[in-house]
C-alpha positions in Angstrom: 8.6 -5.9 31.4 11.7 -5.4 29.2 11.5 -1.3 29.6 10.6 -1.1 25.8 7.5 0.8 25.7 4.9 -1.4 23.6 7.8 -3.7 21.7 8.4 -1.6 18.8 12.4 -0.5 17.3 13.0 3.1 17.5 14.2 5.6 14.6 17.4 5.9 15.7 17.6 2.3 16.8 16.9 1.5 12.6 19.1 3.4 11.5 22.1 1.9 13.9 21.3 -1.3 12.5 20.0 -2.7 15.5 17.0 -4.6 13.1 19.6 -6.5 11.1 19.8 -10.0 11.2 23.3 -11.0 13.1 24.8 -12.4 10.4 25.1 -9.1 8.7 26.9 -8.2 12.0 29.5 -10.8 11.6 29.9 -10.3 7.6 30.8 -6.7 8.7 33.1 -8.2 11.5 35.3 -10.1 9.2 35.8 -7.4 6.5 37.0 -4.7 8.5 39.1 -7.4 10.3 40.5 -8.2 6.6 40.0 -4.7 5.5 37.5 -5.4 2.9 34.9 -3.7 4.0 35.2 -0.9 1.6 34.9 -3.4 -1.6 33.1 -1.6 -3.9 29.9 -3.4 -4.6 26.6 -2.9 -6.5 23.0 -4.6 -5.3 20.3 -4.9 -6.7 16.2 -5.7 -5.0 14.5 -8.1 -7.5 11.3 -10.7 -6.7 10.9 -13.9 -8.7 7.4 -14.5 -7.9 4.4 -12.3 -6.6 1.7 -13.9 -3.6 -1.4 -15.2 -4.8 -0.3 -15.0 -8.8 -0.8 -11.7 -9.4 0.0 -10.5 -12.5 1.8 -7.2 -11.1 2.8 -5.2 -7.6 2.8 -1.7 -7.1 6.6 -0.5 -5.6 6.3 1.5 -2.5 8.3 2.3 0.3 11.5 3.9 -1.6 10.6 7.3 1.1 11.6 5.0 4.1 14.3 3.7 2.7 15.9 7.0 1.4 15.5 7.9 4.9 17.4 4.9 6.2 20.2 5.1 3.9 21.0 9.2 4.0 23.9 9.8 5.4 26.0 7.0 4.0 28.3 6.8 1.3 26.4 5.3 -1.2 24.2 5.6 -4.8 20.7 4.3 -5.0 18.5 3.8 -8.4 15.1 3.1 -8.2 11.4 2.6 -10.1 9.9 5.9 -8.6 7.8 5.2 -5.9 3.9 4.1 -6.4 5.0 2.4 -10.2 3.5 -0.8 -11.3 5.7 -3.8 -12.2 5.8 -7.3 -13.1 8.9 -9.6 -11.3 10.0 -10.3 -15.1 10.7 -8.3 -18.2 9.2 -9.4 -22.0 12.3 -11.7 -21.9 11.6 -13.7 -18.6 14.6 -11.5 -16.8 14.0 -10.5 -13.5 13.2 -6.8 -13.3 15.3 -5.1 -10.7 13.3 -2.4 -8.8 16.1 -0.9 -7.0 19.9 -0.6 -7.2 22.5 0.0 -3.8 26.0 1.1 -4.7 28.4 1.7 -2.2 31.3 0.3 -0.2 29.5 -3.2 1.3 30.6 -2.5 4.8 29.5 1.0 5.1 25.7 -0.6 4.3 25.9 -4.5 4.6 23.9 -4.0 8.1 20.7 -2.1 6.3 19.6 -4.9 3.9 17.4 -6.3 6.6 15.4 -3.1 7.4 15.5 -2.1 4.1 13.7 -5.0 2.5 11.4 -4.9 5.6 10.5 -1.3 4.7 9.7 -2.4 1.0 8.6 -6.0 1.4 5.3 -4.9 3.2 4.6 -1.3 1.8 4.1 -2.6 -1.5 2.2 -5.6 -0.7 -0.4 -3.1 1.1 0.2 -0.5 -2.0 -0.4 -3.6 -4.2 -4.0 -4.9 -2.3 -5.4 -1.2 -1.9 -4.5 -1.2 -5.8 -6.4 -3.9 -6.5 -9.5 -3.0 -4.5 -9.3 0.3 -6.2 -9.4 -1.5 -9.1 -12.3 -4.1 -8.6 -14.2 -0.7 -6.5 -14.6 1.1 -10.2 -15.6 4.6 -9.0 -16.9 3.8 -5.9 -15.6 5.1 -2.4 -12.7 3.4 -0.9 -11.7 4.0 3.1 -8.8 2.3 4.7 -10.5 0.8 8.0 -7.5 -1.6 8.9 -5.2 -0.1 10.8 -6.8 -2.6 14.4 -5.3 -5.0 12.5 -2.0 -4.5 13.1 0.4 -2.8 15.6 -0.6 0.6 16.2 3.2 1.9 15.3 2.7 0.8 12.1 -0.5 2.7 11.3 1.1 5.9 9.6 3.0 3.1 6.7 0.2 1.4 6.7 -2.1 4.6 5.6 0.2 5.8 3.4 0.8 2.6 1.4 -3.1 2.1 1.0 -3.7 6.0 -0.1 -0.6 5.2 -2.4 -2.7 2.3 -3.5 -5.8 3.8 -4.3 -8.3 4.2 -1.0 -10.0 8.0 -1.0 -9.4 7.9 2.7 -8.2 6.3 6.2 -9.7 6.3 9.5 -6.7 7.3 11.3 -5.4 10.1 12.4 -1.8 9.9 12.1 -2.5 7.9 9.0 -4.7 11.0 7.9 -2.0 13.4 9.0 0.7 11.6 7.5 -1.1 12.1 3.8 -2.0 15.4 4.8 -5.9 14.2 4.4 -9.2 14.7 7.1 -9.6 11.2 8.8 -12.9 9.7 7.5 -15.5 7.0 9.2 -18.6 7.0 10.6 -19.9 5.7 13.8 -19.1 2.7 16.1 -21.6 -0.1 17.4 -20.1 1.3 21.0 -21.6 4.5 20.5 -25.2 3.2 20.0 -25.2 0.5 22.4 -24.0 2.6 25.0 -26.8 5.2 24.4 -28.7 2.0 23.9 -31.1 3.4 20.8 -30.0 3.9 17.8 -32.2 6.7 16.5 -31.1 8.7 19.7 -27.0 7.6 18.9 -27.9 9.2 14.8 -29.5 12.1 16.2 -26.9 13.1 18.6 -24.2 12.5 16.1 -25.8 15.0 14.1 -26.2 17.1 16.9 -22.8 17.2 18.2 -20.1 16.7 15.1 -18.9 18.9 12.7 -21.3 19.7 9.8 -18.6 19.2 7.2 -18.3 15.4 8.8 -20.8 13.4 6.4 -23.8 12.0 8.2 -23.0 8.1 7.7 -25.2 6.1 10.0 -24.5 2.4 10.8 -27.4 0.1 10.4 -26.9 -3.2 11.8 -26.9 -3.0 15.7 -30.1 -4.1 17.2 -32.4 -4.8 13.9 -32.7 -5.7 10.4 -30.7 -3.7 8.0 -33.1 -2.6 5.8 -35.7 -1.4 9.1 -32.3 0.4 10.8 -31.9 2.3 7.0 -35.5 3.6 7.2 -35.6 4.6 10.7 -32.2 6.7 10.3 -33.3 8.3 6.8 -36.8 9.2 8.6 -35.0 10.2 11.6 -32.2 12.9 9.7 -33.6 12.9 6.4 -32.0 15.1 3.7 -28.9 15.4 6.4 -28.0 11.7 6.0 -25.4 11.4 3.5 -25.1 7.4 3.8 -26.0 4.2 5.5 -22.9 1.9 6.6 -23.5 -2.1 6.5 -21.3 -3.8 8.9 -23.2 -7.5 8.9 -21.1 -9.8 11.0 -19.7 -13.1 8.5 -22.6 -14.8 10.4 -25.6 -13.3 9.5 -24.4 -12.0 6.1 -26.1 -14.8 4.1 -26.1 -12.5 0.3 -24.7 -9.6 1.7 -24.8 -8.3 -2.2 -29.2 -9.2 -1.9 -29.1 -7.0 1.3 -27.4 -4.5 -0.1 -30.0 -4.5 -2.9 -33.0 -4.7 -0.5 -31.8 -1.6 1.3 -31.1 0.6 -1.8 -34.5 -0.3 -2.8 -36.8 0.6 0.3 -34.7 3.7 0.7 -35.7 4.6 -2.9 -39.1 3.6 -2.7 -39.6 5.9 0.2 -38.0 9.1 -1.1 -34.5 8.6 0.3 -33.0 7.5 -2.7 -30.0 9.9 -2.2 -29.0 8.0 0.8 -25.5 5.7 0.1 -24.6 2.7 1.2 -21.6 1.9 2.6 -20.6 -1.4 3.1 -17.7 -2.9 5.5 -16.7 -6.2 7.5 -14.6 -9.0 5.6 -14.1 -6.9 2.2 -11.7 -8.1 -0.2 -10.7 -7.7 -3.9 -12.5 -11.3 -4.5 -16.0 -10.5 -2.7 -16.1 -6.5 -3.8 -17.5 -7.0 -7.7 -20.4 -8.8 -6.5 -21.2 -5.4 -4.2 -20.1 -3.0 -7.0 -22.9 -4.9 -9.2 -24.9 -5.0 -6.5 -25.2 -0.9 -5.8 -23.0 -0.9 -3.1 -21.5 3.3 -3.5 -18.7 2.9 -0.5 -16.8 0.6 1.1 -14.5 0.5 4.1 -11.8 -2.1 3.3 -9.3 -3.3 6.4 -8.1 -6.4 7.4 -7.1 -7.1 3.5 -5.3 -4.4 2.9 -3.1 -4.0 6.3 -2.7 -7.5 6.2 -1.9 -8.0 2.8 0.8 -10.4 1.7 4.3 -9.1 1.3 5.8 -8.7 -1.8 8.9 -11.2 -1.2 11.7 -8.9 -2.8 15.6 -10.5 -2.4 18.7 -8.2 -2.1 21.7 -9.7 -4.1 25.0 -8.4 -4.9 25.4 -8.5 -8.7 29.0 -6.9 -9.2 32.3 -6.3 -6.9 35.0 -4.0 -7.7 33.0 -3.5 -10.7 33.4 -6.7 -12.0 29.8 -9.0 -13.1 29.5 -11.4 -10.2 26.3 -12.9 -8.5 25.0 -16.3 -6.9 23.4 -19.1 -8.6 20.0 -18.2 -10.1 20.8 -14.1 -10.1 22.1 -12.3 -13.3 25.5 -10.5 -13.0 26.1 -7.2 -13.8 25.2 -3.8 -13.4 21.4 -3.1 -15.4 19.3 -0.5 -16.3 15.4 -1.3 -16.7 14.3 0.2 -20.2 9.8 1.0 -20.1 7.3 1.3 -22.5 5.1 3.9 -20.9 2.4 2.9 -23.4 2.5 -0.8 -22.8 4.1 -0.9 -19.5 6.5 -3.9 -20.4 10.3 -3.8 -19.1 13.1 -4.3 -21.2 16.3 -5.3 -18.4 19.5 -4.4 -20.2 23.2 -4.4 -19.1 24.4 -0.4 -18.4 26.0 -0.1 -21.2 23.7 -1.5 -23.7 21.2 0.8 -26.3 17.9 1.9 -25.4 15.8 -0.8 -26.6 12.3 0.1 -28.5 9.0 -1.7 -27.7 8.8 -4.8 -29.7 4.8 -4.3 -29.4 4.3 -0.9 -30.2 7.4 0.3 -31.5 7.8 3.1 -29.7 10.9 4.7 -26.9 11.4 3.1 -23.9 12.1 5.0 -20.8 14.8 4.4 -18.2 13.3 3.1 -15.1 16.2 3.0 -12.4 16.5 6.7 -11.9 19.5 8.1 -9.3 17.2 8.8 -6.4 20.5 9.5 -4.0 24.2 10.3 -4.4 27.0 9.5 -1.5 24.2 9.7 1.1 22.5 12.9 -0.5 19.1 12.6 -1.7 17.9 13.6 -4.9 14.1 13.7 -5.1 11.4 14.0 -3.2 8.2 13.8 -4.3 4.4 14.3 -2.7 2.4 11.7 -2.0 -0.4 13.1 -4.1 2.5 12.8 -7.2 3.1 9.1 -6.1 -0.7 7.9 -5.9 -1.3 10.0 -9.2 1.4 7.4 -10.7 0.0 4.8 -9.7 -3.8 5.4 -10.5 -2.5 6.2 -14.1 -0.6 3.3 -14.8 -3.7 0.7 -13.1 -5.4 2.4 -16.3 -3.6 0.2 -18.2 -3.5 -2.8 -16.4 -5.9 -5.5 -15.6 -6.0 -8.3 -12.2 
């Protein structure tokens, strides 16, 4: 063992730069051996292409990185957290997301950590979006924090309730969006017991009477004869059934759903829900939404969504317009149509553009979100998923 409990960077070890790539480490090397390194430089956090084709990401992660750069002498602009956008404006110009302005060797080290911190919160923010969006009305729980290393589960919650999900199943996930964790019951807990009417029954028995009574119905039988033994075993206290077929046995998983829906109706039970988990994703969810289906508990998808592949690039020195092949110089201000949602990406110093489609104002985007290390705004994460859900309104997959 390396004396590292469980692999994983500490706070403080982040914010020293220890999760930088070494090359930053030299860069910062030579310009304080020439001096340089407090050149004056602006960058800017664009993406030229999102996974998978999708039309639009959802921005998250500007509270972590806030929290990475207070302290130092620098100015960051940014789309407030939880907005939709598209990688390129109505012109085909690269929409930058985010703007860093500061002396390059005060913050050179931080652009590895800091795409890290946005690269994979908006990817999750982006698939929780999309399942929100494919879900309709229907319950969403983030189930997916197993997935991935436990240190990560608080980000990861937040970015899926950010997204869209009603819930999570953790409870530092929970905690960190100041929600109850929500789930049901495990296969453990019934095969250990070894029934499952006694498992339902002493769930009931023993948990809270606020926790709804969800009872999963696929251990030792048939779906549809586990539903009608757990409705006639708690009756009007079961809130919902929870389908978690293994890939195997799912056959039409939307057919079973249907079949179980039905025989609880046709007995009186028609109240019950049915929750459905294992293998969901924003491709397979329509067919369950069509099917009935009133809840589902979404994981491995959204914690292991794809990253959105966003690229830090220095776009002006000393003030003067300067980037690398393939990057637009210049210092820019990102001009929305809050009616259409399309970007307009104009130098600093250029008008306010209207919409072309509607005709209408356009609102700056890049909003100062710190000065010299101070930060600006804070906002709730109830304001940031609020943002989001109003703007996937308006938006379609």
């Amino acid at each position: 063992m390396d004396g590292r409990p469980f692999h994983i960077a500490l706070p403080e070890e982040i914010k020293k730069g220890y999760t930088t790539d070494i090359y930053f480490i030299r860069t910062k090397k030579i310009l304080d051996a020439l001096k340089m390194d407090k050149v004056k430089v602006v960058m800017e956090v664009t993406t030229g292409k999102l996974p998978r084709n999708w039309p639009w990401a959802v921005f998250c992660g500007l509270e972590d990185v806030l929290t990475l750069l207070e302290g130092l002498p620098v100015n960051v602009f940014s789309f407030p957290e939880g907005t939709i956008f598209k990688p390129f404006d109505v012109d085909g110009l690269r929409v930058p997301v985010m703007t860093v302005e500061g002396p390059y060797g005060d913050f050179c080290i931080y652009e590895t950590p800091l795409l890290g911190l946005l690269c994979q919160a908006s990817g999750i923010a982006t698939m929780s979006a999309r399942i929100r969006k494919v879900a309709k009305d229907r319950l969403v729980i983030g189930f997916g924090i197993r997935r991935m290393h436990p240190a990560l589960a608080p980000m990861i919650d937040r970015a899926s309730y950010i997204g869209g999900v009603d819930g999570v199943s953790s409870i530092i996930g929970a905690e960190t969006i100041n929600k109850r964790p929500m789930g049901t019951m495990p296969h453990a807990l019934i095969i250990v017991l070894g029934d499952q009417v006694k498992a339902w029954r002493s769930f009931d028995e023993f948990i809270e009477k606020d926790v709804p009574r969800i009872a999963l119905v696929d251990t030792f039988y048939d779906e549809k004869i586990e539903a009608i033994m757990a409705a006639e075993a708690l009756g009007d206290r079961l809130y919902g059934v929870r389908l978690d077929t293994p890939g195997s046995r799912k056959g039409d998983f939307a057919a079973i759903v249907r079949e179980v829906k039905w025989e609880l109706k046709t007995r009186g039970y028609g109240h019950v829900k049915v929750i459905v988990s294992g293998g969901l994703d924003d491709e397979n969810i329509p067919n369950l939404v069509e099917a009935g289906a009133d809840g589902f508990g979404v994981g491995t998808s959204i914690s292991n969504a794809p990253t959105i592949d966003f690229a830090m690039d220095i776009v002006c020195v000393e003030d003067k317009p300067i980037a690398k092949r393939g990057k637009l110089s210049g210092k820019k201000q990102v001009w929305r149509c809050e009616n259409c949602l399309e970007d307009y990406v104009r130098l600093e110093w250029e008008e306010r553009p209207k919409c072309r489609f509607c005709g209408r104002e356009t609102v700056p985007m890049l909003r100062k979100y710190m000065d010299n290390g101070r930060v600006l705004i804070k906002e709730d994460v109830e304001e940031i998923r609020r943002r989001t859900l109003s703007q996937l309104e308006k938006v379609q997959l």
